[in-house]
Residue frames as qw, qx, qy, qz and C-alpha x, y, z in Angstrom:
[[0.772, -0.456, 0.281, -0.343, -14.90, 17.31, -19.48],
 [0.391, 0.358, -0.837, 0.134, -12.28, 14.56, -18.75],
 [0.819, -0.414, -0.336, -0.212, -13.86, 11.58, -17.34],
 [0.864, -0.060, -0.444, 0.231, -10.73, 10.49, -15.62],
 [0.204, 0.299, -0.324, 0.874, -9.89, 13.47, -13.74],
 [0.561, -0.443, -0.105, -0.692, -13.39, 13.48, -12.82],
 [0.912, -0.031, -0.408, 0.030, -12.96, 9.55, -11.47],
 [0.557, 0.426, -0.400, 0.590, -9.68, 10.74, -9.73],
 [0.135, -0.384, 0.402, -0.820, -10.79, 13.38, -7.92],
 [0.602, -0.516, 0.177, -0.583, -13.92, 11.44, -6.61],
 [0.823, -0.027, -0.531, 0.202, -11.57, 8.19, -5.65],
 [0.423, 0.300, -0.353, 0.779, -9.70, 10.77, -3.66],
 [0.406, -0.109, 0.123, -0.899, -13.00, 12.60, -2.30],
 [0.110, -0.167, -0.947, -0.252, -15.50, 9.66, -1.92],
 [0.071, 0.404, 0.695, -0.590, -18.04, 11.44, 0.04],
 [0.339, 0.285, -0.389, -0.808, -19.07, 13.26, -3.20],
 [0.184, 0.043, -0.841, -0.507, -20.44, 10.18, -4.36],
 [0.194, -0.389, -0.691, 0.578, -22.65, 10.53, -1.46],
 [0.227, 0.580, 0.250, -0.742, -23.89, 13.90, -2.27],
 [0.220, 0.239, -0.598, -0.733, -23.91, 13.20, -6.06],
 [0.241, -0.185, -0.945, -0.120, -26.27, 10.11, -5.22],
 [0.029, 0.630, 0.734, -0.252, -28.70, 12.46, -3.20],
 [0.203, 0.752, 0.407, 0.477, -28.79, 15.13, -5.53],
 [0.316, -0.853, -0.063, 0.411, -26.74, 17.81, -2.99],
 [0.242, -0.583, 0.428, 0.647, -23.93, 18.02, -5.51],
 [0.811, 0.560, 0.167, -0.027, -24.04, 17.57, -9.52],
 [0.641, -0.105, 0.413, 0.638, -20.74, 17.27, -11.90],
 [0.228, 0.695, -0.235, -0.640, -20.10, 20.50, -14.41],
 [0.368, 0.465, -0.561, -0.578, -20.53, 19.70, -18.02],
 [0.035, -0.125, 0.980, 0.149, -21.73, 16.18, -17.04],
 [0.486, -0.129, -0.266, -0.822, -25.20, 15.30, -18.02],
 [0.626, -0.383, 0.455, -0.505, -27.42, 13.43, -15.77],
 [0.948, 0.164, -0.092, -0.257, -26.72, 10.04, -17.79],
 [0.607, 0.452, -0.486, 0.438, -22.98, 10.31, -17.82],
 [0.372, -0.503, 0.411, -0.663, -23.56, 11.29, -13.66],
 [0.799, 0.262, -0.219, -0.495, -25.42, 8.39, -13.45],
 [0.909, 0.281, -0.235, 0.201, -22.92, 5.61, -14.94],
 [0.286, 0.433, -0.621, 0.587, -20.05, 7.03, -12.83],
 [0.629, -0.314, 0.513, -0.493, -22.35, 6.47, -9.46],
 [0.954, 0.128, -0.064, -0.262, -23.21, 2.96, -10.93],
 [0.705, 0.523, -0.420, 0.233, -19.68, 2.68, -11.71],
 [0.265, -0.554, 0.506, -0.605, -18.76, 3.33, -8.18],
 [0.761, -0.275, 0.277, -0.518, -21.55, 1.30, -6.50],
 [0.996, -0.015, 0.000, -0.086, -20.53, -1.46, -8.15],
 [0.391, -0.764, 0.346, 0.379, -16.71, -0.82, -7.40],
 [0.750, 0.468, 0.182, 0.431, -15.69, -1.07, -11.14],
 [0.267, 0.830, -0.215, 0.440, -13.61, 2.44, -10.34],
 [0.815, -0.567, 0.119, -0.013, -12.14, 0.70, -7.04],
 [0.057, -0.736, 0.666, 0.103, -7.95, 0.50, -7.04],
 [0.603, -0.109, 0.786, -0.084, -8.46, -3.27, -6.45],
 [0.699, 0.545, 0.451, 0.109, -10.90, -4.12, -9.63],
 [0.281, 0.892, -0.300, -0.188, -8.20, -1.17, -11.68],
 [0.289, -0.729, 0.616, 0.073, -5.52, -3.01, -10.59],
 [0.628, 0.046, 0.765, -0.134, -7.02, -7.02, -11.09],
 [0.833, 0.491, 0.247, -0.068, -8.58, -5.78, -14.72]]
């Protein structure tokens, strides 16, 4: 599993984060903690272009 391909695809795809947050979709090989921290990571726009760009 590559996190950052994962990250990529759902910057590119955001509505996933949508179905990953009501439990319609799940990530392969990721486990529900590492699932988790990448919604969190979202919500709190730490994977945003803006906060990538600023850190």
């Amino acid at each position: 599993m590559n996190i950052q391909n994962i990250i990529a695809y759902l910057m590119k795809n955001p509505g996933v984060i949508g179905e990953l947050k009501s439990g319609n979709a799940s990530l392969i090989h990721a486990d529900a903690q590492t699932t988790a921290a990448i919604i969190q990571g979202f919500k709190k726009e730490y994977m945003s272009a803006k906060y990538i760009w600023e850190y």
